[in-house]
C-alpha positions in Angstrom: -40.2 32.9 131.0 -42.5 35.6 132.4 -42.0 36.6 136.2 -44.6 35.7 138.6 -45.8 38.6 140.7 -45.3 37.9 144.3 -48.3 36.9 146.3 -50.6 36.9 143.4 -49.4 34.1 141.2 -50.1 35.6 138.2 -47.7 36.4 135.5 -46.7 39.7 134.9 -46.9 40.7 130.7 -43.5 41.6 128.6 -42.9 45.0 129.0 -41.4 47.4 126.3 -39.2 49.5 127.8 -38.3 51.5 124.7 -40.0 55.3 125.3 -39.2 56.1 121.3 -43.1 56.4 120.8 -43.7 59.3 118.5 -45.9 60.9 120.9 -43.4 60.6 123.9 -41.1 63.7 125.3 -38.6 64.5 127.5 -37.7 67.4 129.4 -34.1 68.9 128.6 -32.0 69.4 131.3 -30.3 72.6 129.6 -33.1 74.6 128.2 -36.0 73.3 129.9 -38.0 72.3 125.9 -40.1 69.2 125.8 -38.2 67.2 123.1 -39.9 64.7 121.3 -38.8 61.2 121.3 -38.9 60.7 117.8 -35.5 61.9 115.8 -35.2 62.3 112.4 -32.3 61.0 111.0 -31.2 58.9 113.9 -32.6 55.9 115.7 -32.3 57.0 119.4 -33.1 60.9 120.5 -30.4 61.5 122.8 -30.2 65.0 123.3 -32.0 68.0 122.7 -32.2 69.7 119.2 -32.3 73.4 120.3 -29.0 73.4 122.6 -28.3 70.1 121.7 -27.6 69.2 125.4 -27.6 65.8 126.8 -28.2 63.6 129.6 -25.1 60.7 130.2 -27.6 57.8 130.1 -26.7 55.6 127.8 -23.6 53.0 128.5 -21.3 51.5 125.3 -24.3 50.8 123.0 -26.3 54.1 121.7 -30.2 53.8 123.1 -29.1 51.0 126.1 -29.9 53.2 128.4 -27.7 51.1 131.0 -25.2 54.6 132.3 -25.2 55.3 136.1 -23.8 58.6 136.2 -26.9 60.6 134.7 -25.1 63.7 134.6 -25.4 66.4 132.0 -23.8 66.6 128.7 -22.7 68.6 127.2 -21.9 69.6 123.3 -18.0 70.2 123.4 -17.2 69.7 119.3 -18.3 67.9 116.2 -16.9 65.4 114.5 -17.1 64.5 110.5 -17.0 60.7 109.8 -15.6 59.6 106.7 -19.2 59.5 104.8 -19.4 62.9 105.6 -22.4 62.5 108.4 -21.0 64.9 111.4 -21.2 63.6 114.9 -21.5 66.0 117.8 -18.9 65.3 120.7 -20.5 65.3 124.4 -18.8 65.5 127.1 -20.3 64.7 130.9 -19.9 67.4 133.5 -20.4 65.2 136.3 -18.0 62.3 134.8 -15.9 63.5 132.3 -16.9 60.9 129.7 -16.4 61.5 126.1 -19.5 60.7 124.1 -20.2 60.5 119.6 -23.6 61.2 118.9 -25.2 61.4 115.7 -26.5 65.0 114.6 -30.9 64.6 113.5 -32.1 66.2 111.1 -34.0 68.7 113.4 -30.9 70.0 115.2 -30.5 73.9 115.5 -28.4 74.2 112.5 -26.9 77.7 114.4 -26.0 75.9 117.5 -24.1 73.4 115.0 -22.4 76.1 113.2 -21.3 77.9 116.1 -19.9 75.0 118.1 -18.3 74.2 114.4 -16.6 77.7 114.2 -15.7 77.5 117.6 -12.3 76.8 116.8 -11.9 79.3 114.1 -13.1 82.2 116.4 -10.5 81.6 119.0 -7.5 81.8 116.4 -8.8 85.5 114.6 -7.1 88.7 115.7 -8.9 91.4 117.2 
């Protein structure tokens, strides 16, 4: 049933809130680049393909948008699932909340390796 707007007693029109228009952007919190909406690969942009940084906005379901916390995330590790699609591994500065996200297919693809090699790096000897 639409909602009546007070003192007007007209109804108000659905609205979409889904900002995935290909012409919409964001602003990363981490690098300050205007990221495009629009992710290849995925269904919900959710953080930002050149330090793949995040914002902790989205609750159980990916693109709900329904988090309080709205702290930054950011990439800790990756993840391989068993199809072999890699998942990068957020992690919330202000809440501490673990988070999967699916890597697009315009992600920094040295960012990935590095945060990939990560573990290797710490274990070689000088």
């Amino acid at each position: 049933m639409p909602r009546r707007n007070p003192g007007r007693g007209v109804p108000q029109r659905a609205k979409d809130n889904r900002r995935d228009n290909p012409g919409d952007a964001f602003r990363c919190v981490g690098c300050r680049l205007d990221v495009p909406f629009y992710a290849p690969g995925t269904a919900h942009r959710n953080h930002c393909p050149n330090c793949l940084t995040s914002l902790h906005v989205d609750g159980r379901i990916p693109g709900d948008r329904r988090a309080t916390c709205r702290g930054r995330m950011v990439a800790l590790s990756l993840s391989v699932r068993p199809d072999g699609e890699w998942m990068i591994i957020h992690s919330c500065v202000a809440c501490g909340e673990l988070s999967a996200n699916r890597v697009a297919g315009d992600d920094n693809a040295l960012v990935l390796l590095r945060i990939a090699l990560r573990p290797l790096a710490s274990r070689l000897p000088i």
